[in-house]
N, C-alpha and C positions, 0 to 999 in steps of 0.2 A: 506641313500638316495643316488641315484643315482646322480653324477653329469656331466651335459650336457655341451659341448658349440657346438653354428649353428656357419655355415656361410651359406653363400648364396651365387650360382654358380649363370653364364652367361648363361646356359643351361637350368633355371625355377627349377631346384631342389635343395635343400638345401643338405650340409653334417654336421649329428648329431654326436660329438664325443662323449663317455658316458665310465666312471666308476662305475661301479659299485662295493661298498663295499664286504670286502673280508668277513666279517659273514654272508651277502646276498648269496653270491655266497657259500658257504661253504652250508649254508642249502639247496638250489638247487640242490649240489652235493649230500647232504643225502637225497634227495628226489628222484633224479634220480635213485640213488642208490636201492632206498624202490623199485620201478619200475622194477628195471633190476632184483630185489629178485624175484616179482612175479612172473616174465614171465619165467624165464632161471629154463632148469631144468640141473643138473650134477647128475654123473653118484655116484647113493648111498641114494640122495634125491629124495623123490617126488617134480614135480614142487611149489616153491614156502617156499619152508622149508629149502634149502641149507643156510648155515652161510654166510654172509655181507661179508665175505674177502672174502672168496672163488670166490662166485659170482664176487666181484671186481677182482681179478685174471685173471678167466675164460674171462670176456670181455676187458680188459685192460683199462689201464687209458685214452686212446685216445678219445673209445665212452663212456664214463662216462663223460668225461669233456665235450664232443660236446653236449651230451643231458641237461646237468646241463646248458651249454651255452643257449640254447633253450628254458630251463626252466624259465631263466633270463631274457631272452629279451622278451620271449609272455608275461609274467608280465609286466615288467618296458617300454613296447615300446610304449601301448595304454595309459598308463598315462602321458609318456615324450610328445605325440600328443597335450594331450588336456589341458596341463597344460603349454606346448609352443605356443599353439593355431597353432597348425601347420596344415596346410589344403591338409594333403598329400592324394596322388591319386596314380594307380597303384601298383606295387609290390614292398619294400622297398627292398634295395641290401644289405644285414648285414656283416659284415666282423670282424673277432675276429682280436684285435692286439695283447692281450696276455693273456693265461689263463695257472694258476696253481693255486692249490689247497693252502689256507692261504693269498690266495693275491686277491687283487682287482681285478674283471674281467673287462677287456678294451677291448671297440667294438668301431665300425663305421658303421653309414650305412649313404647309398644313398638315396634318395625319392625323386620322382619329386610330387612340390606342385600347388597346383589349379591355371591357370593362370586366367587371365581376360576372361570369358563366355560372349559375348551377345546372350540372347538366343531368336531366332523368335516366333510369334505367334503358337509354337508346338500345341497345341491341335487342331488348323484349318486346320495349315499341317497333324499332324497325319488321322484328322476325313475324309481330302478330298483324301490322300493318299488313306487308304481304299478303300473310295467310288471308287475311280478310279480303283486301283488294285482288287477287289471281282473279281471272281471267281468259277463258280460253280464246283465242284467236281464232274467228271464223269468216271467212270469205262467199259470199253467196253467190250462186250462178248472176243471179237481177244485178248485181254490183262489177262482176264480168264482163256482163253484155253491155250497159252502163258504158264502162270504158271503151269496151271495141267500137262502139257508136261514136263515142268521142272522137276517136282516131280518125273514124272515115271523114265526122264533122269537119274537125283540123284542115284536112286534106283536099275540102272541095276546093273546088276550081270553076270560074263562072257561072255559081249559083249548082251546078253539078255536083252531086257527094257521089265518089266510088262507091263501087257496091266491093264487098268483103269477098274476095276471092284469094285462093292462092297465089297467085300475079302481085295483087295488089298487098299479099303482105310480107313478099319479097322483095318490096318497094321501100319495107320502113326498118329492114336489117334483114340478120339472119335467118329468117323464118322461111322454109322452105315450103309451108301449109299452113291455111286459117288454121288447122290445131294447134301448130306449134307456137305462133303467136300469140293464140288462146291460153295456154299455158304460160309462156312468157309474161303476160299481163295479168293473172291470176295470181305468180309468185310474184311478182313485183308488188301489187295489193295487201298479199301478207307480210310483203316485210315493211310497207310501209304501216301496215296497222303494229305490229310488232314492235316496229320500232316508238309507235305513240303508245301503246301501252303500256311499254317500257317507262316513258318519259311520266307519264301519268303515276304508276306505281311509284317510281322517286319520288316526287314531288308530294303523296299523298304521305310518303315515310317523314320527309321532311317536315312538313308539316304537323304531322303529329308530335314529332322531337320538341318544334317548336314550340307549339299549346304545354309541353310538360314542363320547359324549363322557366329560370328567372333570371331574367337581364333586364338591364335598362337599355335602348341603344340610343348611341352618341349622336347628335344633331348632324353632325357634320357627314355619316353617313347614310342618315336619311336625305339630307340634302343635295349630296352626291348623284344618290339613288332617281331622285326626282329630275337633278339635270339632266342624265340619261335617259330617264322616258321620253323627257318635253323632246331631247335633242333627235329619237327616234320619231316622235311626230311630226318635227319639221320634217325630216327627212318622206317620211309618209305623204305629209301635205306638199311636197317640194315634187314626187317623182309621179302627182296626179297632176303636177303643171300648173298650178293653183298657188295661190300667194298667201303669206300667213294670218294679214290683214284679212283679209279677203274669204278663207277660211272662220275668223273670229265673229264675223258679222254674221256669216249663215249660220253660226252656232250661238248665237246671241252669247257669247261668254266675251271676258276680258282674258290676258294671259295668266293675270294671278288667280282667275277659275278656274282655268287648265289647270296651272298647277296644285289648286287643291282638290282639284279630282283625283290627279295623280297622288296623291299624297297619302291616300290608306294603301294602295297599291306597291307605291316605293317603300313604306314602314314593313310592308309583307315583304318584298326582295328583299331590302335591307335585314331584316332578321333572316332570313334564309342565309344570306352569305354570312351574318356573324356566329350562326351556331355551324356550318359548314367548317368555319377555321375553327372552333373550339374543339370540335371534333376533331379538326385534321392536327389540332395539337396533343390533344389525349393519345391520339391512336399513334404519335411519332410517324406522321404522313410527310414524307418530302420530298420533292421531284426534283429527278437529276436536273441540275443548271443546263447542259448539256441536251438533254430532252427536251427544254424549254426553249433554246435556243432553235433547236431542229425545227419546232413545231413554227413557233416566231417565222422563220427564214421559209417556210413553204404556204404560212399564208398570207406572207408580204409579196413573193414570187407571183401571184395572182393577179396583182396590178401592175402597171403599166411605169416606166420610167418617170413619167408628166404625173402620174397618182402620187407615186410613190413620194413625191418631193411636198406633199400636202396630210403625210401623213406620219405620225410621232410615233416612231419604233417603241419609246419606252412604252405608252401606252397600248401599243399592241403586246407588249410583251407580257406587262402585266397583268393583261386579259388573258392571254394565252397559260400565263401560269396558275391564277386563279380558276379557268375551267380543269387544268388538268389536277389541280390538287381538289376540284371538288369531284371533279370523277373517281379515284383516286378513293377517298370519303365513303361515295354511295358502293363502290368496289367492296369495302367493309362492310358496309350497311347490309347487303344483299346476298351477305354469306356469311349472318352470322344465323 
């Protein structure tokens, strides 16, 4: 059995020290191990037949140990929760302090836990929200034509743009006639406004929830919140081909001015997602494990074996379970 001690930070989050027994973690590692047999294939085997050493070889002790760490904590971290009665929120921060094979594996992590919620009349907020924000969804022929234009745009060849015939929009699918393509591109338009309207009306309810209630929130998920932007920026400034250095000089800022730009921004998400879980706890909102897994497993299925080996199933999963239990939420929110 795993053994724990809390403290409790200044901050609203607690830090969980935990051991873990070294025949626990030992079977992890043969579990992991079973894992890396499946998937790896070497050069003599078909995938999934090569010998347990080998395979250990071929990946090294490092990602064997990290995965068998992983193997340990997605077990032992939702029972240390509910068996501490811990009311954690957000993304826990896990930290290995020491791991070898025959010995006890030693972790830490960080969690920021549910502060004090008063939460307003939301259902009257929500229902008057709507009424106020509705919207009728309109498509105008100029925003039609707009796109058809695009398409031919798209499509030239050698400075040449097609001209818009039936031919030519039997070329980009089903469309047997510039009509029906015309329609095709019309309804696609309104589901794409639809669907931002949608997203806008949520957002506008939440929002207002949040102006009515009273919380403090925990440093540690504004500061979460904030890694996530800056981490979405790299990525931004990373897929323009452009260097991050490189980046900070055309914007005359340093990284600690990003980040305090980001920083009313992140306090806005950060409170969205903590009155999101206050709600999902009043309303007894909870997603099948089962669901969470499903969703997990088809949008890890979208990358590539080489992706996949750079990327932390926990943290996919507990993205994946956080959007569905906030959907879930506005599901209430928009039928009350």
């Amino acid at each position: 059995m795993t053994q724990v001690e809390i403290k409790k930070t200044t901050d609203g989050s607690v830090e969980v020290t935990g051991s873990t027994p070294s025949e626990t973690f030992d079977l992890a590692i043969a579990r992991a191990l079973d894992g890396f047999v499946r998937e790896t294939e070497l050069k003599g085997f078909r995938k999934g037949k090569a010998p347990a050493e080998m395979v250990r070889q071929a990946i090294g002790e490092g990602k064997l140990l990290e995965r068998a760490a992983t193997i340990v904590l997605e077990t032992e971290w939702p029972k240390i929760l509910e068996e501490q009665k811990i009311e954690a929120i957000g993304r826990p921060e896990f930290h290995i302090v020491k791991i070898a094979p025959g010995n006890p594996l030693e972790w830490k992590v960080n969690v920021a836990t549910m502060p004090e919620v008063k939460l307003p009349d939301y259902t009257s907020i929500a229902h008057a929200t709507r009424t106020k924000e509705k919207k009728e969804v309109v498509v105008e022929d100029k925003e039609v034509s707009e796109a058809m234009e695009r398409l031919t745009a798209i499509n030239e060849k050698s400075g040449v743009k097609p001209e818009m015939t039936d031919a030519f929009a039997r070329t980009l699918g089903p469309f047997p006639t510039v009509t029906a393509l015309t329609e095709h591109v019309r309804a696609s338009l309104i589901k794409e406004k639809v669907e931002r309207e949608h997203e806008r009306v949520r957002v506008a309810m939440i929002e207002a929830i949040v102006s009515a209630s009273t919380f403090t929130l925990p440093k540690i998920l504004v500061d979460a919140e904030e890694d996530r932007m800056l981490g979405e920026l790299f990525s931004t400034v990373a897929r323009m081909g452009r260097q991050w250095d490189e980046y900070l000089k055309d914007a005359g800022k340093t990284s600690e001015d990003i980040r305090a730009d980001l920083r009313p921004d992140a306090e806005r998400r950060a409170g969205f997602g903590l009155i999101l879980q206050s709600l999902a706890r009043v309303e007894k909102i909870i997603v099948p494990e089962a669901d969470i897994e499903k969703r997990t497993d088809a949008m890890l299925a979208m990358y590539s074996p080489e992706e996949l080996k750079k990327i932390d199933r926990t943290r996919v999963r507990h993205y994946v379970a956080s959007v569905m239990e906030n959907d879930a939420v506005f599901v209430v929110l928009e039928n009350v």
